[in-house]
Structure formats: structure tokens, C-alpha cells
C-alpha positions, 0 to 999 in steps of 0.5 A: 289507482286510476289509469294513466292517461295523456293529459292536456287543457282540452282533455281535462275540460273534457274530464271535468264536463264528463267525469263518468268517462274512464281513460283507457291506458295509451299503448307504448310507442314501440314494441318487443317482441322476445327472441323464440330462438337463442341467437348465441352459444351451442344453438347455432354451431354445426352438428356433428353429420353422418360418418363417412363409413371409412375402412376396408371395404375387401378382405384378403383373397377377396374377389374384385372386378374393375373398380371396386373399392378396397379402402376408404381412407384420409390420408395415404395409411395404405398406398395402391401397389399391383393392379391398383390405383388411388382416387382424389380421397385417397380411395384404393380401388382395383383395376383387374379382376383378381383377388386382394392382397394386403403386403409390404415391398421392403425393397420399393419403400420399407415403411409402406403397406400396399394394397394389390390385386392377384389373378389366382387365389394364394398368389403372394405380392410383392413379385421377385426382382428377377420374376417377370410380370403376371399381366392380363390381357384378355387372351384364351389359352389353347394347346398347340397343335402338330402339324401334318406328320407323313410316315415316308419321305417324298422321292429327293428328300433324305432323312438327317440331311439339311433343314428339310426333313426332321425327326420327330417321335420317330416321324419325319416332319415334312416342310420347313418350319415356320420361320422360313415360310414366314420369310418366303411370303414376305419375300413373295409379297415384295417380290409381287408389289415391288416395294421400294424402301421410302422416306420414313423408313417406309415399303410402298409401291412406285408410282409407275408399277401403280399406274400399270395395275389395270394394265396387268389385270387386263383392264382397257383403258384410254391412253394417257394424254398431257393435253387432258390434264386442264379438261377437268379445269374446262369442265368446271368453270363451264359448271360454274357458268352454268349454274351462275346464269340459272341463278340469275335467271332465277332472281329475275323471275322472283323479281318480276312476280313481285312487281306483279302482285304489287300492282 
């Protein structure tokens, strides 16, 4: 079968002229080109990512500093109880150094499982009602040492009588107890300062026994006078003169090189 070829008067001429001359096919007006990648059904949905490794990160009685995560979570299956808290995402993380405890407060919610954390292995949550707190703040224990015990009793004081001496041991602890000293200073301190109760309830000094201070550490200095209280005025509006003529003097100066370098 012969190729197919456009034909019109002057190509069929043409033909006739030259009949050895073979027509070559003509191409389509438009052109296809398929798909290499499918456009619908499973191809484009999203695929399933990577997991989000969700669960308990610490046992029970497991060591934590401040901020280690406990349990990864969607949703509250577990809420933060001692020493804990809870992220955006739901994540208990510790806020003390302890060691986990997993346990339920039947009295603060029936239902709930809480996560907290406790200073000493083997310690159990949650704390009786009537149990004070075990807090941490960061503080060294130390016993306390006794004070300096005498053997005999300085001339006026009797053992058993008063406040002033007291059997300890078979000793006599000279001194009054702390308390009292601690009372006696304060005293001694107002006393000293002259503190007065102010606004606010407030102890501070007077003005007049702070103005008479170089007086009582024997310091000279020059008297007081009303006429004085406007020389600081003086002094600085003559500062200001001062500086406002170098300025001007100044300016001129820049003024007169210029017209200078132009001519």
C-alpha cells in the first residue's frame, strides 16, 4: 500500500511530472506522550512513617536526673504525680533526682496511674495524709555540735537556779541559750542604729542620726549652710555656658577652613 500523503493540484502535478519520487507520511498535528508514573489510586497516598517509639523509657526504681524522660504517650494513660511533670505531647518527665515509682492515689483520683519520683530506693508513693513532704533542697547534713561545756561555775552563779546555768550530762552549760543571745544583738543593733518603725512596716534609721554619722566617727567636715543649697545650680549652668561658647567657637572654626579650601 502506498504512504498517505496530503494531496493538492499542484503536488499531483508534481507526482505526474516525477512519478519515481515516493511521498513520505506527514506527522500528526499533536503529540502524547504516556503517563510514567500513575496519577491515581495507591500510588500517591502517604506511606505509613517511621514509629514514634512511644512507651516507658524508665523502670521502677530506676535512677532519673532532671529531665529524663519516663513515658512517651498519646493521651493521659499515666498523669505526672511527685517530683513530675508533663510535656505538650503528653511526656512525664522527672524534675528531681530520684529513683521511679509507678502507683495510684485512691484518695486524689481513683481511676488514675501516676508516675513520681522518690529520693531513696524503696521509698513508696503516695505519702500519707498526715506525712509531711520529703523535699529536696539541696542542702548537707551535719550533726550539731555542743557548745563549750565548763567543769565549775563562775563566782555568782549557782547551779539549779534561773536560766543561767543548766545541767547537761553531769555538766553545767554556761551562757544563755540561743534564743536569748539572738534577742540580745537585735536589741543592740536597734539600740546602736536607732531604728524607728516607718511606713511599710519598715525599721530604718532617722535622717537626723544619718546625718550625725561622720560626727560620731570623728570625721571633720564643713558646716551645713542654707545659702549653699543653689551652688550646685550655679555650677552648673556656668558648665553649660562653658561648653555651649567652645561649641560655638568650634563651628566658627570649621566654618572659616571651608570658605578657605574653596577659594
Amino acid at each position: 500500500m502506498p504512504p498517505l500523503c496530503l494531496r493538492s493540484p499542484r503536488l499531483s502535478l508534481f507526482s505526474q511530472t516525477c512519478p519515481s519520487f515516493q511521498w513520505l507520511p506527514l506527522l500528526p498535528l499533536h503529540y502524547s506522550r504516556p503517563a510514567s508514573h500513575a496519577s491515581q489510586g495507591r500510588a500517591n497516598k502517604a506511606a505509613p512513617g517511621p514509629g514514634k517509639r512511644l512507651g516507658a523509657k524508665k523502670g521502677a526504681s530506676e535512677l532519673v536526673v532532671p529531665g529524663n524522660i519516663i513515658f512517651r504517650q498519646r493521651g493521659t494513660h499515666w498523669f505526672p504525680g511527685e517530683n513530675c511533670d508533663m510535656g505538650r505531647d503528653h511526656t512525664i518527665f522527672a524534675k528531681e533526682k530520684g529513683y521511679v515509682c509507678f502507683y495510684k492515689d485512691p484518695e486524689t483520683h481513683p481511676k488514675r496511674k501516676y508516675i513520681g519520683v522518690v529520693f531513696e530506693r524503696g521509698m513508696k508513693l503516695p505519702v500519707p495524709r498526715n506525712k509531711p513532704r520529703i523535699r529536696r533542697l539541696g542542702l548537707v547534713g551535719r550533726e550539731r555540735e555542743m557548745g563549750t561545756l565548763a567543769t565549775s561555775t563562775p563566782p555568782g552563779v549557782i547551779s539549779g537556779e534561773g536560766d543561767e546555768g543548766l545541767e547537761v550530762g553531769g555538766m553545767i552549760e554556761l551562757g544563755d541559750t540561743l534564743r536569748q543571745q539572738d534577742r540580745r544583738t537585735k536589741e543592740k543593733v536597734l539600740e546602736l542604729k536607732k531604728m524607728e518603725l516607718k511606713q511599710g512596716y519598715q525599721y530604718r534609721e532617722s535622717n537626723a542620726h544619718i546625718g550625725r554619722a561622720a560626727e560620731r566617727a570623728q570625721v571633720k567636715v564643713r558646716e551645713y549652710q542654707r545659702g549653699d543649697r543653689s551652688l550646685a545650680r550655679r555650677k552648673s549652668k556656668a558648665r553649660k555656658a562653658s561648653s555651649a561658647a567652645k561649641m560655638a567657637l568650634s563651628s566658627r572654626k570649621k566654618k572659616g577652613s571651608k570658605k578657605g579650601s574653596k577659594k
